[in-house]
MMTF fields as JSON, N, C-alpha, C and O atoms, coordinates in Angstrom:
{
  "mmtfVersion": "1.0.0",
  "mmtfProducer": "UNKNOWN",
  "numBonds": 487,
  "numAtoms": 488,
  "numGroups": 122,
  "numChains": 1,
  "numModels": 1,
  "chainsPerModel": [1],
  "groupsPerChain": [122],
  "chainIdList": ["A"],
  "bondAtomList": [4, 2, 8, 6, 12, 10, 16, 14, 20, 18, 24, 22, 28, 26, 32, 30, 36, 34, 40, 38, 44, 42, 48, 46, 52, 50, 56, 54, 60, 58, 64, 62, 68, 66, 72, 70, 76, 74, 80, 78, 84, 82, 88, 86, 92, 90, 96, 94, 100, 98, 104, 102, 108, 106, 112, 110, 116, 114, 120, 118, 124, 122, 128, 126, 132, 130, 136, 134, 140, 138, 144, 142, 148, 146, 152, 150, 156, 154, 160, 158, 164, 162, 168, 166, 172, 170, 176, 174, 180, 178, 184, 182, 188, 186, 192, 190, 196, 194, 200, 198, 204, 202, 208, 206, 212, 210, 216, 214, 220, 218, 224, 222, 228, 226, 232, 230, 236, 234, 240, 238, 244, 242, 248, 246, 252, 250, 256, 254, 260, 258, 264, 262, 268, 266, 272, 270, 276, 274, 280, 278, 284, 282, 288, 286, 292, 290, 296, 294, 300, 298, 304, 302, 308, 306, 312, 310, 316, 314, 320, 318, 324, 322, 328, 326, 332, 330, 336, 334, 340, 338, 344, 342, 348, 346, 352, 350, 356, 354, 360, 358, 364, 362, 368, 366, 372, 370, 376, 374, 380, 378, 384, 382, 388, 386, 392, 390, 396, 394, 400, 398, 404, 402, 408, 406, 412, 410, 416, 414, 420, 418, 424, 422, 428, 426, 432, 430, 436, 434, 440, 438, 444, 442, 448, 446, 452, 450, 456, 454, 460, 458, 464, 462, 468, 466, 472, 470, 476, 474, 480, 478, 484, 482],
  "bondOrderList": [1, 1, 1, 1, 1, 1, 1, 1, 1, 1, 1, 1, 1, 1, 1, 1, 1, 1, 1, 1, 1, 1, 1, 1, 1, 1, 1, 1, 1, 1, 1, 1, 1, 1, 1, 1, 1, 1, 1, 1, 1, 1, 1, 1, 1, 1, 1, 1, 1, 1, 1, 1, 1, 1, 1, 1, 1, 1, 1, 1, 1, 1, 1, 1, 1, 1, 1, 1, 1, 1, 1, 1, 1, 1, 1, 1, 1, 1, 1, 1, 1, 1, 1, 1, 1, 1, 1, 1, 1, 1, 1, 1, 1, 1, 1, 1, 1, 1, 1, 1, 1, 1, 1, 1, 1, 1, 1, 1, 1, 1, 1, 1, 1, 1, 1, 1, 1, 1, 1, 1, 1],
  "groupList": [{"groupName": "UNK", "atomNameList": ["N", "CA", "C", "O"], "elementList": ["N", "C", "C", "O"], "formalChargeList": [0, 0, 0, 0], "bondAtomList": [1, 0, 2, 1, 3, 2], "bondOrderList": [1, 1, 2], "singleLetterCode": "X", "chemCompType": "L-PEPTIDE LINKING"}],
  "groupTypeList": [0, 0, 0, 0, 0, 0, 0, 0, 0, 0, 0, 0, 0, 0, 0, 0, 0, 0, 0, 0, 0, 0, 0, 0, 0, 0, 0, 0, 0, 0, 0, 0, 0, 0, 0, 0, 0, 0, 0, 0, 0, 0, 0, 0, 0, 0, 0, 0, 0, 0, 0, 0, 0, 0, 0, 0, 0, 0, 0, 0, 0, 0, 0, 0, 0, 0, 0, 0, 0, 0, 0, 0, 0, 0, 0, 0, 0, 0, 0, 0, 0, 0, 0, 0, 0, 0, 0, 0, 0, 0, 0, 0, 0, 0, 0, 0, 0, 0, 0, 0, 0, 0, 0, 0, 0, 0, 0, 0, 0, 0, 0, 0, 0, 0, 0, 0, 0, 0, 0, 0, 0, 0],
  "groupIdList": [1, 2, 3, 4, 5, 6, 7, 8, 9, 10, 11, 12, 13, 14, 15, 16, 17, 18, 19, 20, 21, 22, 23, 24, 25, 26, 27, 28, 29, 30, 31, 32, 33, 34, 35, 36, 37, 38, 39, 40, 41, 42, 43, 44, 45, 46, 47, 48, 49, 50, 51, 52, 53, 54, 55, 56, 57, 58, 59, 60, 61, 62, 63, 64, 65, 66, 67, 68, 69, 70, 71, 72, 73, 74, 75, 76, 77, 78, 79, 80, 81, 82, 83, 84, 85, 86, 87, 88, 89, 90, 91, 92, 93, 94, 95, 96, 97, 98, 99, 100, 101, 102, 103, 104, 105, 106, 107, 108, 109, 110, 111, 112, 113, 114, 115, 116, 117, 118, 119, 120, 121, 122],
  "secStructList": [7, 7, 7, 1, 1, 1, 1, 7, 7, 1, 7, 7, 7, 7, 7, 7, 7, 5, 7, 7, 3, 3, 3, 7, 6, 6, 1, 1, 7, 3, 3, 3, 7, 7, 5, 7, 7, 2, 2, 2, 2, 2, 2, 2, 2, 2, 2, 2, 2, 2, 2, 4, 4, 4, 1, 1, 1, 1, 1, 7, 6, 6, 7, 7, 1, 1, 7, 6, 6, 7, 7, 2, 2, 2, 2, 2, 2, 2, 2, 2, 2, 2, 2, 6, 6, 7, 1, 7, 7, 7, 7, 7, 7, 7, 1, 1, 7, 1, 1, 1, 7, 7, 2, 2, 2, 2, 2, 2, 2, 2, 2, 2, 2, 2, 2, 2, 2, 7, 7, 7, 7, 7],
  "xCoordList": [-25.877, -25.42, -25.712, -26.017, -25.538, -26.385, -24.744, -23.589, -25.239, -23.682, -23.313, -23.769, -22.365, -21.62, -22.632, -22.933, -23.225, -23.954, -25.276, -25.927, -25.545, -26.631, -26.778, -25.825, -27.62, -27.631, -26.961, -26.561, -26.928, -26.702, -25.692, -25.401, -25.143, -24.052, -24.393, -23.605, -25.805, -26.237, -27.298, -28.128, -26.736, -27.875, -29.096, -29.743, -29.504, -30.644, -32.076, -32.307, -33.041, -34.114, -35.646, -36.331, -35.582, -36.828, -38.175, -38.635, -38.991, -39.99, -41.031, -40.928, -42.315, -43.095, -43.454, -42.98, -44.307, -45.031, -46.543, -47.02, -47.2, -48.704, -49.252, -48.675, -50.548, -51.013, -52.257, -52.842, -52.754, -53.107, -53.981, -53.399, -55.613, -56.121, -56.783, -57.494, -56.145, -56.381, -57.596, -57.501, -58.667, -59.893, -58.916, -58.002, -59.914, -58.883, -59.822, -61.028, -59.428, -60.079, -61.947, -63.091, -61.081, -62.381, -63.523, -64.67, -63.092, -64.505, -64.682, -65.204, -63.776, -63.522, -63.077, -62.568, -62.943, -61.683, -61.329, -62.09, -59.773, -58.611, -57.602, -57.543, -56.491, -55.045, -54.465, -54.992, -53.826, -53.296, -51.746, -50.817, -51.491, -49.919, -49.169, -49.64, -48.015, -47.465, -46.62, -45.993, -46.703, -46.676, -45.61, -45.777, -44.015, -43.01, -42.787, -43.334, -41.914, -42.126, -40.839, -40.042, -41.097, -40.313, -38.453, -37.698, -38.099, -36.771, -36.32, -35.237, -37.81, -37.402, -36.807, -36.048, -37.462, -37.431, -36.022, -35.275, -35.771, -34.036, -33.136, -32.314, -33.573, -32.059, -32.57, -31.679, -33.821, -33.286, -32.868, -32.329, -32.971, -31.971, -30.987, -30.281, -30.318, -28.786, -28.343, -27.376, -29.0, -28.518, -28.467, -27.389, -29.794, -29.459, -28.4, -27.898, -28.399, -27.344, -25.894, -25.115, -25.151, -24.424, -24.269, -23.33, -25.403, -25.733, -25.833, -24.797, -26.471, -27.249, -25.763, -25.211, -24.549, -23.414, -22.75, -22.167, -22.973, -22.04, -22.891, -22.157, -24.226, -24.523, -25.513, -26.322, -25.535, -26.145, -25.495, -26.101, -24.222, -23.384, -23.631, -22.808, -24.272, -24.406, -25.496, -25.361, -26.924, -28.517, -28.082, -27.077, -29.202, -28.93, -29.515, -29.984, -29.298, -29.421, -31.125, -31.583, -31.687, -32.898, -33.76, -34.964, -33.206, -34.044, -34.221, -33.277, -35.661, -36.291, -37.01, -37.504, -37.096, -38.009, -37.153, -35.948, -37.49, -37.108, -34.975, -33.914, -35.149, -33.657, -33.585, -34.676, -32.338, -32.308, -32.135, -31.085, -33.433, -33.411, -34.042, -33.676, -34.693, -35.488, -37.051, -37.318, -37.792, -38.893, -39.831, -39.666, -40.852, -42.047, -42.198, -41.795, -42.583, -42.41, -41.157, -41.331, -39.974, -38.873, -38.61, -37.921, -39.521, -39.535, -40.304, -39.967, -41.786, -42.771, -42.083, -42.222, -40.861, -41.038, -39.801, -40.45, -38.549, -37.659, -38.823, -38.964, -39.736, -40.561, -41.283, -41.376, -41.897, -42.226, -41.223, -41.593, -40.204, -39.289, -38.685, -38.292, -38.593, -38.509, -39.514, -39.147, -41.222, -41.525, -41.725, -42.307, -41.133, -40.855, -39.714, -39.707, -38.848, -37.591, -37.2, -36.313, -38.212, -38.241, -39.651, -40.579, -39.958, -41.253, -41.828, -42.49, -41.655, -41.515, -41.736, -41.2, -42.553, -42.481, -42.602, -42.878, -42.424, -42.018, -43.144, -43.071, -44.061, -44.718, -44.733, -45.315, -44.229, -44.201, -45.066, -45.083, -45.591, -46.341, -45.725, -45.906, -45.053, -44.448, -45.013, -44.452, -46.585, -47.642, -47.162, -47.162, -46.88, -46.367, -44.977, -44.877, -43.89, -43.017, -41.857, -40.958, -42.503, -41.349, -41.992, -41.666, -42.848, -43.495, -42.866, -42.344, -42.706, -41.971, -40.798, -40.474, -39.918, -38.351, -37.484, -37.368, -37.119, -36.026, -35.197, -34.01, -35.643, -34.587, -33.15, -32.318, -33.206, -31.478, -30.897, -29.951, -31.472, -30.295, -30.175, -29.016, -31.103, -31.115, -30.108, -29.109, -30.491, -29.278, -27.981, -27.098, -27.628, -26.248, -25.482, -24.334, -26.639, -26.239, -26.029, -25.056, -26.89, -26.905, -25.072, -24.141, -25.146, -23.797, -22.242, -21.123, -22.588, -21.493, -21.613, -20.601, -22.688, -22.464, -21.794, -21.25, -22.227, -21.819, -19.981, -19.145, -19.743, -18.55, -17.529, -16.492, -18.286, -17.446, -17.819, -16.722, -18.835, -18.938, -17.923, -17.71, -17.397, -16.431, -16.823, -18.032, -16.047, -16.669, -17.532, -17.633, -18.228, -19.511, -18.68, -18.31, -18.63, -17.884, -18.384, -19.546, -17.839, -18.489, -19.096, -19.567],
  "yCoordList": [-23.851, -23.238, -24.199, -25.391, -23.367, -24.918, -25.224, -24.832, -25.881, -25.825, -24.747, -23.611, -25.123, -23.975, -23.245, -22.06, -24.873, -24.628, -23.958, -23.544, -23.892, -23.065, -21.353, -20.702, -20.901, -19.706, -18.612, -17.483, -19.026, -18.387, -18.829, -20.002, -18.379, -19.036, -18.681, -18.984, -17.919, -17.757, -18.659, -19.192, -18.611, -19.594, -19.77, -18.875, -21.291, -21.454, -21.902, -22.826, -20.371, -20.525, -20.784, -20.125, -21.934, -22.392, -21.747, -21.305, -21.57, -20.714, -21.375, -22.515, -20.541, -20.958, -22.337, -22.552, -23.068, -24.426, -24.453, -24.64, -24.289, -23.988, -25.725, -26.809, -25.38, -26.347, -26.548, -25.638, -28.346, -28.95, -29.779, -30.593, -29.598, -30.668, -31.701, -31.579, -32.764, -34.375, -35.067, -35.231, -35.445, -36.107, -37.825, -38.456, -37.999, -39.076, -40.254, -40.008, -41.411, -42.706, -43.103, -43.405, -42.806, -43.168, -42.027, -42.127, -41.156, -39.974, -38.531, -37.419, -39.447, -38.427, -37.548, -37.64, -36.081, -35.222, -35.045, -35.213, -34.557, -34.375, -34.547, -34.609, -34.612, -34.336, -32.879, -32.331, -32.476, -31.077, -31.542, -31.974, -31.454, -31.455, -30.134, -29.082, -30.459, -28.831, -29.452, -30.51, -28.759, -28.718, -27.836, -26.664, -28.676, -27.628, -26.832, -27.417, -25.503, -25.074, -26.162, -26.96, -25.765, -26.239, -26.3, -27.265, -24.68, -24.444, -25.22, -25.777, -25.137, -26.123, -27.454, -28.004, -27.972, -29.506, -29.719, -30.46, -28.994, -28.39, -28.714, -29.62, -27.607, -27.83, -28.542, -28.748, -29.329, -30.645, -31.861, -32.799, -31.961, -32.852, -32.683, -33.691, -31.355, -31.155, -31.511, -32.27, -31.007, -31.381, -33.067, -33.656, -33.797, -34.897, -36.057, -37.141, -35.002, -35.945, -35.719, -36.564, -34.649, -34.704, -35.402, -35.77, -35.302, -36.487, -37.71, -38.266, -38.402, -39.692, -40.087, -39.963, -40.58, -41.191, -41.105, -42.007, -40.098, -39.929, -40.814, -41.491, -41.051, -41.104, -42.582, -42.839, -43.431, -44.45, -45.599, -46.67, -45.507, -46.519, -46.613, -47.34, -46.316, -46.084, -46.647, -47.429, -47.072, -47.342, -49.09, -49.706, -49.49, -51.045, -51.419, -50.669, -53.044, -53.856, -53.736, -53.538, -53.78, -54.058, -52.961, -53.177, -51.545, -50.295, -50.006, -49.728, -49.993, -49.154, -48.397, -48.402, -47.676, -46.115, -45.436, -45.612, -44.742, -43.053, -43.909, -43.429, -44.874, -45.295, -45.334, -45.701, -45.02, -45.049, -46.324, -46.946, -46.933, -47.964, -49.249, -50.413, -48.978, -49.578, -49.513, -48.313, -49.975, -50.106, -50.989, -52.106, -50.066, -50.694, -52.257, -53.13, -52.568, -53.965, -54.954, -56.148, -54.442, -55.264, -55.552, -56.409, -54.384, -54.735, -55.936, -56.774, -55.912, -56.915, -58.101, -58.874, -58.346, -59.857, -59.614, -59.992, -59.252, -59.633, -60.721, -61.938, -59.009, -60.392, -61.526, -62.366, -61.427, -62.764, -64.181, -65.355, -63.777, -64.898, -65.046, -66.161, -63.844, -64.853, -64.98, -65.407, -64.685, -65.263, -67.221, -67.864, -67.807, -68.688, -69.556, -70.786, -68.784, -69.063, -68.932, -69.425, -68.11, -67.687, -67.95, -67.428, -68.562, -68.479, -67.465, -67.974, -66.158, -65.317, -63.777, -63.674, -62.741, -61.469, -60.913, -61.379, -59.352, -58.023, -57.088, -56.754, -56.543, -55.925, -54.647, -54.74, -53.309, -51.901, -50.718, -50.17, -50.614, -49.008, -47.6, -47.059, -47.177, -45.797, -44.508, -43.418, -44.902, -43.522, -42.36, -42.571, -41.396, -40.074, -40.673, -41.019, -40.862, -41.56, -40.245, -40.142, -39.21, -38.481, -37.348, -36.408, -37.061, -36.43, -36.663, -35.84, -38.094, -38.116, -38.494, -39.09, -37.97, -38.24, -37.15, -35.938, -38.071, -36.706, -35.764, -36.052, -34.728, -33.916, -33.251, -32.857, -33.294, -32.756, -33.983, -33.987, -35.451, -36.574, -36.607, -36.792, -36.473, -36.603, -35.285, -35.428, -34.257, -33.348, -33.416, -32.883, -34.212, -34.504, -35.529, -35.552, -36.529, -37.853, -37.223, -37.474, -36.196, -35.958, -34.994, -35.03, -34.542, -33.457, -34.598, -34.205, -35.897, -36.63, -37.1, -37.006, -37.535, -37.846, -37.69, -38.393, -35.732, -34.736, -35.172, -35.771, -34.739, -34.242, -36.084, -36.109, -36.965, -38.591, -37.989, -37.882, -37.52, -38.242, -36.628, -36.38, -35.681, -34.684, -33.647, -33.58, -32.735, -31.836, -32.381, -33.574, -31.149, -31.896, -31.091, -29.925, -31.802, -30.793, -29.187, -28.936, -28.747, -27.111, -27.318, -26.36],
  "zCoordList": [-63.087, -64.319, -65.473, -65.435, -66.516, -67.442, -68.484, -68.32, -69.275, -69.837, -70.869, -70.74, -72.06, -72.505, -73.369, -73.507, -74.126, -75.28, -75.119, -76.078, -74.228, -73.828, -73.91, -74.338, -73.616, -74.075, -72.689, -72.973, -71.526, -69.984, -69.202, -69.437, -68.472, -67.902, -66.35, -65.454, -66.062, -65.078, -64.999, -65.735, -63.058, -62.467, -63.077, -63.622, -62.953, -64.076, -63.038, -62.259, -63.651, -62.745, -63.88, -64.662, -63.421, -64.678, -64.847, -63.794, -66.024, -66.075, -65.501, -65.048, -65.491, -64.657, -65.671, -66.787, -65.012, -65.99, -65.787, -64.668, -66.735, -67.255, -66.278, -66.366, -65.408, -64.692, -65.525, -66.113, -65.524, -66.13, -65.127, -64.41, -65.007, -64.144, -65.286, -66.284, -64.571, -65.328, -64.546, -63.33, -65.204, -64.322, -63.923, -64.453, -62.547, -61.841, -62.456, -62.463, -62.934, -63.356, -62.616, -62.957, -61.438, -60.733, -60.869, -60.433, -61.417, -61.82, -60.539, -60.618, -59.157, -58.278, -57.967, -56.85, -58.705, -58.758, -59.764, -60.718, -59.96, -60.716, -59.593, -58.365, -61.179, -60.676, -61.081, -62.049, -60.668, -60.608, -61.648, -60.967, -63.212, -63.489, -63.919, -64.351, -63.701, -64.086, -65.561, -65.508, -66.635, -67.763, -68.1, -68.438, -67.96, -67.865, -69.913, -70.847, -70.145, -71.119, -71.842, -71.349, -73.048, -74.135, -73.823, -73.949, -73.325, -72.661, -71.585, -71.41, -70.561, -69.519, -69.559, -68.761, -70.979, -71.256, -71.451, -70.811, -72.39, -73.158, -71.823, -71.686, -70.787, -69.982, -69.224, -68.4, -68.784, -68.013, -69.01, -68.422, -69.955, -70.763, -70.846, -70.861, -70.95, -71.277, -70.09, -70.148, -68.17, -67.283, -67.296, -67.372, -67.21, -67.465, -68.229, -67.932, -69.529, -70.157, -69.497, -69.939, -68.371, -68.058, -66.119, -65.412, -65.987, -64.489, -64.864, -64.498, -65.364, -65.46, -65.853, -64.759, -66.948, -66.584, -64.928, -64.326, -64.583, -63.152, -62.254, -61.535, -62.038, -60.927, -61.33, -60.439, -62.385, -62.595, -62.387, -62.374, -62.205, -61.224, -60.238, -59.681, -59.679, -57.883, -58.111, -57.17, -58.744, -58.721, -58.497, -58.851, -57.826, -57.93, -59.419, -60.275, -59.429, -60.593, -60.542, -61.667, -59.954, -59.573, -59.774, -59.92, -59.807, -59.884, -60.983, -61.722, -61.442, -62.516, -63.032, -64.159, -62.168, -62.046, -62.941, -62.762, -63.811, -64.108, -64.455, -64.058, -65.077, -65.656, -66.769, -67.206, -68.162, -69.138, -69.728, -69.566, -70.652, -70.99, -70.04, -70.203, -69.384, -68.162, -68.216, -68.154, -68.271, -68.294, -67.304, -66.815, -67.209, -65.87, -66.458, -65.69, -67.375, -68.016, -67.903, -67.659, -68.079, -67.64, -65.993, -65.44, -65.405, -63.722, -63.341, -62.504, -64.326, -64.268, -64.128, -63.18, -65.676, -66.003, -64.763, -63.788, -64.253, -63.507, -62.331, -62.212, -61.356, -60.607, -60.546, -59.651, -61.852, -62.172, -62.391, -62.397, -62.52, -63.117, -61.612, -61.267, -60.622, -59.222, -58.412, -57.317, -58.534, -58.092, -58.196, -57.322, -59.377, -59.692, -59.01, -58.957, -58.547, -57.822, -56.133, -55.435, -55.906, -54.576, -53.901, -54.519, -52.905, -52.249, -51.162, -50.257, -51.155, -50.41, -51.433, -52.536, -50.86, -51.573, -50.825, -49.72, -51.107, -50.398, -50.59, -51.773, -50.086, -50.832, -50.149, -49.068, -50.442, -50.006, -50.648, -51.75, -49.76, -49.993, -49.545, -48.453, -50.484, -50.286, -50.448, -50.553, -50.451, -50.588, -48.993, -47.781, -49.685, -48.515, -48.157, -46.979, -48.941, -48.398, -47.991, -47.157, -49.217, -49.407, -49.068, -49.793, -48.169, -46.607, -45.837, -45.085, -45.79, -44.149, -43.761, -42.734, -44.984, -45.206, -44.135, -43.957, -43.73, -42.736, -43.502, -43.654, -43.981, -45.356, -45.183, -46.001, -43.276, -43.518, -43.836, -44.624, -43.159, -43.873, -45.235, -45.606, -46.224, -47.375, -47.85, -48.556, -47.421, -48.008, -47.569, -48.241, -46.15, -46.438, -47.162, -47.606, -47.148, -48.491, -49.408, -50.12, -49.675, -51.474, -51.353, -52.157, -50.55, -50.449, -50.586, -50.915, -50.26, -49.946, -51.554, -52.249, -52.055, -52.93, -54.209, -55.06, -53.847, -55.367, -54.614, -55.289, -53.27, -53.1, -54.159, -54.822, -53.877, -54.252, -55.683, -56.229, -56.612, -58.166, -58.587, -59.774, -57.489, -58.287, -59.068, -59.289, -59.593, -60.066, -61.314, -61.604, -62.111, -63.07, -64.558, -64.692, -65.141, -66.329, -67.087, -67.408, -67.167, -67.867, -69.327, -69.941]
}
């Protein structure tokens, strides 16, 4: 449901999004993007602005993907300033990661989670 200020109070089923092939660097191909509409943008912000307080307590110190006020650059200098401190690195490749995610565990995490952060305000 989206919130008050919005125009629906019914389930919110997003419009289609206009696809966009992007040539790939290397000259091989494209990428396929979906190009959500203007409305779409609207209510995933309004949803966002009422998730992202509830559920950004829970992210570690360390995560900065897709965080408010976080940047791929502030991830840079964190590792650089321990690879200075630490003699040891981690290095992970998560290409198809989220292929081969077991999805009923993930949907019962996600279910425990909503049930701990409570109802979501109207």
């Amino acid at each position: 449901m989206l919130p008050r200020h919005l125009p629906s109070r019914e389930p919110y089923i997003p419009p289609a999004v206009r696809e966009v092939s992007i040539p790939k660097p290397s000259g091989e191909g494209s990428r396929r993007l979906g190009v959500p509409t203007v409305s779409d943008r609207i209510a995933q912000a309004a949803i966002a602005s009422i998730l992202e307080p509830l559920v950004e307590p829970y992210f570690h110190p360390d995560s900065y993907g897709y965080r408010p006020g976080r940047s791929a650059l502030q991830a840079v200098a964190t590792v650089r300033k321990r690879c200075w401190k630490l003699d040891w690195l981690l290095d992970v490749d998560i290409q198809s990661l989220f292929d081969t995610l077991d999805h009923e565990l993930v949907l019962r995490r996600r279910s425990r989670s909503v049930v701990r952060l409570g109802r979501v305000p109207a």
